[in-house]
Structure formats: C-alpha cells, structure tokens
C-alpha positions as CSV (number, residue, x, y, z in Angstrom):
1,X,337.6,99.3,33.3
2,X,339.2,96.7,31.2
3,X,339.6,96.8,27.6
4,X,337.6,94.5,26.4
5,X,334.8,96.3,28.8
6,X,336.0,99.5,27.2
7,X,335.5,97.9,23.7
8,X,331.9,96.9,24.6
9,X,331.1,100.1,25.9
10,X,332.1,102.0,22.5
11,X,330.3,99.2,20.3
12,X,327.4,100.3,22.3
13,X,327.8,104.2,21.9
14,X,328.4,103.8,18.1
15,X,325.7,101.2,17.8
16,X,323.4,103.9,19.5
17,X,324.9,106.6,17.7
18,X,324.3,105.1,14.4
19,X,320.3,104.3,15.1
20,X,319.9,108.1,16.4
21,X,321.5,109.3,13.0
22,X,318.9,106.8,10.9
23,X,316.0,107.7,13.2
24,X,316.8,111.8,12.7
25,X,317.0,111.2,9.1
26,X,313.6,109.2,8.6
27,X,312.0,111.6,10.9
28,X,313.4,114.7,8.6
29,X,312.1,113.5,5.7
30,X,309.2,112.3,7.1
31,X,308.2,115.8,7.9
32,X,309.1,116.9,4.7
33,X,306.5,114.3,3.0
34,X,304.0,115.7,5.6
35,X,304.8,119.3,3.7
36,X,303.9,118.2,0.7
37,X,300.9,116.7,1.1
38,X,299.5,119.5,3.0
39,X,301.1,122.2,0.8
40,X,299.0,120.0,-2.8
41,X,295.6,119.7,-0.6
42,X,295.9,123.1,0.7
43,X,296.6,124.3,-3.1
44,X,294.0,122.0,-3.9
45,X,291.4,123.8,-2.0
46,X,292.4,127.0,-2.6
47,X,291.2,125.8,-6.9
48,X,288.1,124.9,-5.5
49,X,287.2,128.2,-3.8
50,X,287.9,130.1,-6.7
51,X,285.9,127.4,-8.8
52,X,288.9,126.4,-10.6
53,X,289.6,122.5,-10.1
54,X,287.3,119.2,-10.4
55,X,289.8,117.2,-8.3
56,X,289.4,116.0,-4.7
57,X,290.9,118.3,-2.0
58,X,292.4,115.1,0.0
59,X,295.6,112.9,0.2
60,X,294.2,111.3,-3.7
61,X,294.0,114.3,-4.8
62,X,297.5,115.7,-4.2
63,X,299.1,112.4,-5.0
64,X,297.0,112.5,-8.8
65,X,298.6,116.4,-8.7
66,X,301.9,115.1,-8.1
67,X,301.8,112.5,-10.6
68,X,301.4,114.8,-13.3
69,X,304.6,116.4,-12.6
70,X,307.9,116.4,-14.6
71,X,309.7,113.2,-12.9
72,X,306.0,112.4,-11.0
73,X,306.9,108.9,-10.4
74,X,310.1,109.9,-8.5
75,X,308.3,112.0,-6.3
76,X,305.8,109.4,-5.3
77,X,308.4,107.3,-4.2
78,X,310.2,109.7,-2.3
79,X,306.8,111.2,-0.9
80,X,306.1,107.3,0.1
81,X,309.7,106.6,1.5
82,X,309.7,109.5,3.4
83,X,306.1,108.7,5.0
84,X,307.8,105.0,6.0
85,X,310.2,107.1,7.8
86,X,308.0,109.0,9.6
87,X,306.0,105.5,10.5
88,X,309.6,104.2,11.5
89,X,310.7,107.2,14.0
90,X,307.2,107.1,15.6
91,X,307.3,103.3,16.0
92,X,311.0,103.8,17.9
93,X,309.3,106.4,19.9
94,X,307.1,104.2,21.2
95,X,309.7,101.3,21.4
96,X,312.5,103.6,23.1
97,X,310.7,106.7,24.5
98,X,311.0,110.2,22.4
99,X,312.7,113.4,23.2
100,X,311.5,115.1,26.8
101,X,311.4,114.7,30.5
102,X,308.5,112.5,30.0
103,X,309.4,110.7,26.9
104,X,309.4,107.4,28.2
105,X,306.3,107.5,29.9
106,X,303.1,105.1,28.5
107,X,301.4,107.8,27.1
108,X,303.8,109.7,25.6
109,X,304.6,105.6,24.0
110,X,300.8,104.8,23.5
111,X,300.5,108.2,20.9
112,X,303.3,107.4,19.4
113,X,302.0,103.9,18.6
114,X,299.1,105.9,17.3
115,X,300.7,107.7,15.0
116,X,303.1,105.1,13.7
117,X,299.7,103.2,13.0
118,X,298.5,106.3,11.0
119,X,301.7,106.9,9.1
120,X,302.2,103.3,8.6
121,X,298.9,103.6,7.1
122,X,299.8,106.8,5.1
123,X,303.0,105.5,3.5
124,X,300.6,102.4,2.2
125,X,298.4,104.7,0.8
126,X,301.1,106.3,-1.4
127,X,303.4,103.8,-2.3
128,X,300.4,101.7,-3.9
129,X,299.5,104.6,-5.6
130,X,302.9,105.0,-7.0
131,X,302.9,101.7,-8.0
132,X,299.5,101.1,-9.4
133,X,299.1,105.1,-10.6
134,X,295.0,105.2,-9.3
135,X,293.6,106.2,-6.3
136,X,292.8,102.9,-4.5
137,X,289.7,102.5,-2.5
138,X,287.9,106.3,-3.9
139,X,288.3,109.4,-2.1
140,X,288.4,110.1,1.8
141,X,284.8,110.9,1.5
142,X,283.8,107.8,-0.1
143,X,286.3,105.9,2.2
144,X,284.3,107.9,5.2
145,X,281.1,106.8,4.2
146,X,281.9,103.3,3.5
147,X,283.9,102.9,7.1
148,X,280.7,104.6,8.8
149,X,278.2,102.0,7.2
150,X,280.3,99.3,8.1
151,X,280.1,100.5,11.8
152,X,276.7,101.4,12.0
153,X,275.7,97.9,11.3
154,X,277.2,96.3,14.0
155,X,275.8,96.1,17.7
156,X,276.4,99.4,19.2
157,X,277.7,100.9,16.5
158,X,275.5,104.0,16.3
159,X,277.4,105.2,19.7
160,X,280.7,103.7,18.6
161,X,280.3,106.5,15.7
162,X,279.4,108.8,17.3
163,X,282.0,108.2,20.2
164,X,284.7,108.4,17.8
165,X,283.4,111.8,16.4
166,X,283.2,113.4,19.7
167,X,286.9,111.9,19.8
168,X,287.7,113.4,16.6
169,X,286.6,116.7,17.8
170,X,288.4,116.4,20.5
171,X,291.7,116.2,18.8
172,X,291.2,118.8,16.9
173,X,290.5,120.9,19.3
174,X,293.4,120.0,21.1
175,X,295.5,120.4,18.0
176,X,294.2,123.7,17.6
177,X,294.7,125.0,20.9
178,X,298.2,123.7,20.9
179,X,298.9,125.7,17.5
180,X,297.8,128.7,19.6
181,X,299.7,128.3,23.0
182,X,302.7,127.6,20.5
183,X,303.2,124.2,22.6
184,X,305.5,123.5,19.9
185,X,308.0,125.3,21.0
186,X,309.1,122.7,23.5
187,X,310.1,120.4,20.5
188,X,312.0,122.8,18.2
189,X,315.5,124.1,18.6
190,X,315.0,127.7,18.6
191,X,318.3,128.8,19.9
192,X,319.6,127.6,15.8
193,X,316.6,130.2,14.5
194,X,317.1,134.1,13.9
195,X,314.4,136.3,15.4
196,X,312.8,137.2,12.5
197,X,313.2,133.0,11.5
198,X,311.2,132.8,14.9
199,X,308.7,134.9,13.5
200,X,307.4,133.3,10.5
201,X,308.2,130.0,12.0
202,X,304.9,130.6,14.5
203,X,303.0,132.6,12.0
204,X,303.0,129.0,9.8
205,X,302.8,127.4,13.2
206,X,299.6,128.9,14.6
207,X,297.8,130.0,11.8
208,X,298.4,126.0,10.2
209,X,298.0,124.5,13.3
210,X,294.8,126.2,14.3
211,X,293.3,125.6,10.6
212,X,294.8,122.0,10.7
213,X,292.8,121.8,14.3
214,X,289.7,123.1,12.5
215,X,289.1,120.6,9.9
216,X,289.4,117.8,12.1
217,X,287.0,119.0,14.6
218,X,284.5,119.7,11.6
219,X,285.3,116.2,10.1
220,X,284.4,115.1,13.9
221,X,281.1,117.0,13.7
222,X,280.0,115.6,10.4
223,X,280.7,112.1,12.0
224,X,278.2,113.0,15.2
225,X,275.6,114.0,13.0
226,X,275.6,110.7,10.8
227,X,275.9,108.7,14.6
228,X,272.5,111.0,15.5
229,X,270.8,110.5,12.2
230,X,272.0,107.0,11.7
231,X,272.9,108.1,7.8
232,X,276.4,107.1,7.2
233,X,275.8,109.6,3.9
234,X,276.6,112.5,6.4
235,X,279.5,110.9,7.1
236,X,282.3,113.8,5.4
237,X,286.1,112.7,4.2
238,X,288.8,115.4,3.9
239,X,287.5,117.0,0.6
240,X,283.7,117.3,1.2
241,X,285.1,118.6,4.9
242,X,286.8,121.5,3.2
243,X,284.0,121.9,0.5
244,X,281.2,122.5,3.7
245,X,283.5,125.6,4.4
246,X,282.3,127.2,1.1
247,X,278.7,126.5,1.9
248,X,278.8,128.7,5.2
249,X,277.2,133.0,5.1
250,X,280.8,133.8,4.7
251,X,281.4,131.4,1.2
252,X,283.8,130.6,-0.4
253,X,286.5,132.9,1.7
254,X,286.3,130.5,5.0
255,X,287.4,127.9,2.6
256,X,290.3,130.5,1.4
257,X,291.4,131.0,5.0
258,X,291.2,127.4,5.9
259,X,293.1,126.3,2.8
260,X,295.7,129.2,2.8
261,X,296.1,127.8,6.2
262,X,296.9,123.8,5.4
263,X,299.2,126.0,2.6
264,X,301.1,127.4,5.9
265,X,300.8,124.0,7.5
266,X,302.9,123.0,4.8
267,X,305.4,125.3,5.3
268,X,305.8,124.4,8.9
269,X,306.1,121.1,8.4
270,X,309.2,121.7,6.0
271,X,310.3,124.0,9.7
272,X,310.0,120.8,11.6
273,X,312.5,119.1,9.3
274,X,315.0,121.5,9.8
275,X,314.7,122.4,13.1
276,X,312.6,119.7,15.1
277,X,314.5,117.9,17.7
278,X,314.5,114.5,17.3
C-alpha cells in the first residue's frame, strides 16, 4: 500500500472514529434525559396516589416540576439537548445500521427511524418549553383526545383508531415481555458490571420495563374503546392513563406499583448510559 493510500485509509479510521465518539456521547446523554423524565412522572404519580399533587402525571408535568428547580432553566436545556441526542443516534442507526448481527438489516433501520421520529418529536417538545416556559398544546390527555377526534372524522378513521390501539397494545406488550425475558441483556456490557451491579441493574430492568409495558398497553386499550364507541373523550393521554390505575378494586396501590415502577424505569435508563453499548 502506498502512502498516500495509507493516508486515506487513516483519514477514514479517524473520520469514523470521531462520529462513533459523537454518536456514544448523544446516545449517553440521551438515556440520561430518558431518566429524568421517567424518574419526575413516576414521582409524579406516586403524589397523586397519595392525594398529594394537582399536576399532570405526563412529560408537561415533569418539565413544569423541573422548572421550579434551583437553575430550572439549565436543566431544560440539558434535558432538551440530550433528547436531540437521542433523536441524532437513532437517526444514524437507521442511516448506518446499530450494534448486532442484525443491525443493518431494514427492520432493525425502519424502528430506528421510528424512534428518531419519536425523540425528534420529544426533544421539540422540551426545548419549546424551555424557551416559552408553558406547556404548549395541553396535556397528553388533551393532546389524545384532540388527535383521536381529528381521526375519527376522516374516512375510515373509526378502524384507523382502533388499529393503532390494538398496535399500541401490542408494543406494550412486547415491551413488557422483553423487560421480563431480560432481552436487554444482549445490548448492555455486563462483563464491566459486578454481580451484585447485575442485580439491581435487572431488578430496575424488569420491574420498569414490565410497568413501562403496562401503561402503554392500557393507553392502547383506552384508544380501542373510543374506536368501538366512536367517543374520542375515551381517548386517555399519559396522566389520565396512570389516574385509571387508582380507580381499579385494588386503588390507589396499582397506581403505587405502577408509578414506583416508571421511578425504577428511571433508574435503568441512567444504567443504559453507563453501560449500554452503543
């Protein structure tokens, strides 16, 4: 090989060196924002079981919470810029493949597109709130109702509802039952963890995951029923979701375990930005 070929080659390796580095960093911290805002809604809910808050139990919610912190307009911003980073490793997932035998494959790139979408979305979310300091648009259950009108009007939209509830459910199962089988494994370097790290690392796992799973698939529920009884009022966003857990024979306690287990969501979401392999 020839120098100038030799020079090329170790542009390349330090060009690609240098986007892995960025692209572990943004998906660190994007984790980390993902903490956060499952560690305030969690805490959130936990208020409302004991009848001790008035605020929404949903992304709004925590980011109000957050704001009236010491330094709260710092931590929007870093909540926000760490969200972009999250949007920005899952759109080079799907650009350049992710982590895994099958990394490259189209739909290992299509959920990745997903999620960059949802993120993207996300990180919107909370940077206009740090910049205009209100919840723009009203909660997630007024957001839910609105979106499920909207549908219901147009041709077909009574099954495109209640398609995308089944859907929902769907992912929550599946979320769930990943939490449970400890699927994540596969994407955490757990020869860098102790034993007893190990330990609580799938307590938060499973117990988050599964609760995590829960709420979607309820959420998914809620959006069947409004499909079935064409009343987009039955329609439920993140905080009536959780509330609906109070209102069960057990009360308010399946809304303690639920919300204690977002809390431990939370906390393995700060596990995937330390040990996650990116």
């Amino acid at each position: 090989m020839n120098t100038s070929a030799m020079a090329q080659s170790g542009r390349f390796r330090a060009r690609r060196m240098a986007r892995g580095s960025a692209t572990e960093g943004a998906a660190r911290a994007g984790f980390a924002a993902r903490g956060v805002i499952y560690l305030l809604v969690g805490a959130l809910a936990l208020q409302i079981a004991f009848g001790g808050s008035g605020r929404q139990a949903d992304r709004g919610g925590a980011l109000q919470e957050l704001a009236q912190k010491p330094f709260g307009a710092v931590l929007l911003w870093a909540l926000g810029i760490g969200l972009v980073g999250m949007a920005l490793w899952r759109l080079s997932e799907a650009l350049f493949g992710s982590v895994g035998k099958d990394g490259r494959s189209a739909r290992k790139r299509l959920m990745a597109m997903v999620r960059f979408a949802f993120y993207a979305f996300v990180a919107y979310s909370v940077l206009s709130f740090a910049i205009s300091r209100h919840q723009s648009g009203g909660s997630s259950d007024q957001q839910s109702r609105d979106a499920t009108a909207r549908v219901l009007e147009i041709p077909a939209g009574q099954w495109l509802v209640g398609a995308a509830g089944i859907a929902i459910v769907a992912v929550g199962g599946w979320i769930a039952v990943r939490a449970v089988l400890r699927k994540y494994h596969d994407k955490l370097r757990l020869g860098q963890m102790s034993h007893r790290t190990r330990q609580l690392v799938d307590v938060t796992g499973v117990a988050g995951g599964a609760a995590r799973g829960l709420v979607f698939a309820v959420a998914g529920v809620f959006a069947v029923r409004a499909a079935v009884a064409y009343e987009p009022d039955r329609a439920k966003g993140l905080d009536d979701t959780l509330r609906s857990f109070a209102d069960t024979p057990l009360g308010p306690w399946l809304l303690v375990c639920v919300a204690a287990g977002l809390v431990l969501f939370g906390v393995f979401s700060f596990a995937m930005a330390r040990w996650r392999r990116v």
